[in-house]
N, C-alpha and C positions, 0 to 999 in steps of 0.2 A: 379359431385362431390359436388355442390353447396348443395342439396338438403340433402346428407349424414351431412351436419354441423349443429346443434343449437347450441342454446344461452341460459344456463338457467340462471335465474336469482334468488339471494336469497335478506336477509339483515340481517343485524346485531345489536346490539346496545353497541357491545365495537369491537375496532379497534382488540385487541388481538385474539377475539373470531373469527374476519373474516379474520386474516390471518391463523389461525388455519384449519378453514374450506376451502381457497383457497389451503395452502399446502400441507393438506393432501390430497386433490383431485388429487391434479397434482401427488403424491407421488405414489396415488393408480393408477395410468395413469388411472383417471376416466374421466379426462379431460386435452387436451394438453396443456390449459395456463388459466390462471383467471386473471380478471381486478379488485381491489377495488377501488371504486369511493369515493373522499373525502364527509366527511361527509355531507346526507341529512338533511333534515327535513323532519319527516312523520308526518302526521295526519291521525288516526283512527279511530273505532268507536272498541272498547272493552267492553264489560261486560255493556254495554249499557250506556255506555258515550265516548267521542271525546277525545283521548289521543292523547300526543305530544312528540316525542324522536326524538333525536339524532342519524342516523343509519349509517352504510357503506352499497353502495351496492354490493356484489358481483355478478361478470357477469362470470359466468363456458365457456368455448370454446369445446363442445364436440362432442359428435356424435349420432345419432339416435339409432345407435348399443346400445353405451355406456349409454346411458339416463337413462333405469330405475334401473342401478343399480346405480348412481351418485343420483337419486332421494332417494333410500332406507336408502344408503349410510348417506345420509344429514339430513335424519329424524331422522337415528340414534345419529349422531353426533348432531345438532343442539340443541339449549338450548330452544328454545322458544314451547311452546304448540300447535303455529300452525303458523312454518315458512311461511313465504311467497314460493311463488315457480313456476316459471310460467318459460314456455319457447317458446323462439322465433325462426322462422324458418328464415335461410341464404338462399337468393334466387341469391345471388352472389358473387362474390369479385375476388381475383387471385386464381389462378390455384394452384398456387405453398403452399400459405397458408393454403389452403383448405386440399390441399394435408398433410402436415405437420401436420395439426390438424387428418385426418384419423390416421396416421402414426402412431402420439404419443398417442393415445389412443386403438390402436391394442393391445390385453390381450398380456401380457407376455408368 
């Protein structure tokens, strides 16, 4: 079951925009639950200088099934020219969570 779960990961740079993007994932059951983390600091390298903002990160909970359309999903949605978007692979945790996250991300 472990191996059914990732983690993608996005970010933001307004609080309202990343909870837009966490609920309507969950809404789309493209993902069973999303984390936003209080605001980072990121440093860049853009248009060939080192920029500096203010971001949220959003962490998506979903499935391997469900990936690439939460991926397509968020390019459309998303404001930025070239979100971030990376994802991590669950190589553990309980049973029962794991289970929970296939669950609520099974297509309607």
């Amino acid at each position: 079951m472990a191996n059914d779960m990732v983690i993608a990961q996005t970010t933001s740079d307004d609080e309202d925009q990343a909870k837009a993007l966490a609920r309507g994932a969950v809404e789309s059951k493209l993902a069973a639950g999303v984390h936003i983390d209080a605001p980072i600091t990121a440093f860049y390298w853009w248009k060939s200088k080192v920029e500096t903002a203010r971001e949220w990160r959003i962490s998506y909970m979903t499935t391997t099934d469900r990936l690439p359309a939460l991926e397509a999903w968020l390019h459309e949605q998303h404001p930025y020219d070239v979100p971030q978007w990376i994802t991590l692979p669950v190589t553990g945790g309980s049973e029962a969570y794991l289970s929970w996250v296939v669950e609520e991300t099974a297509r309607a």
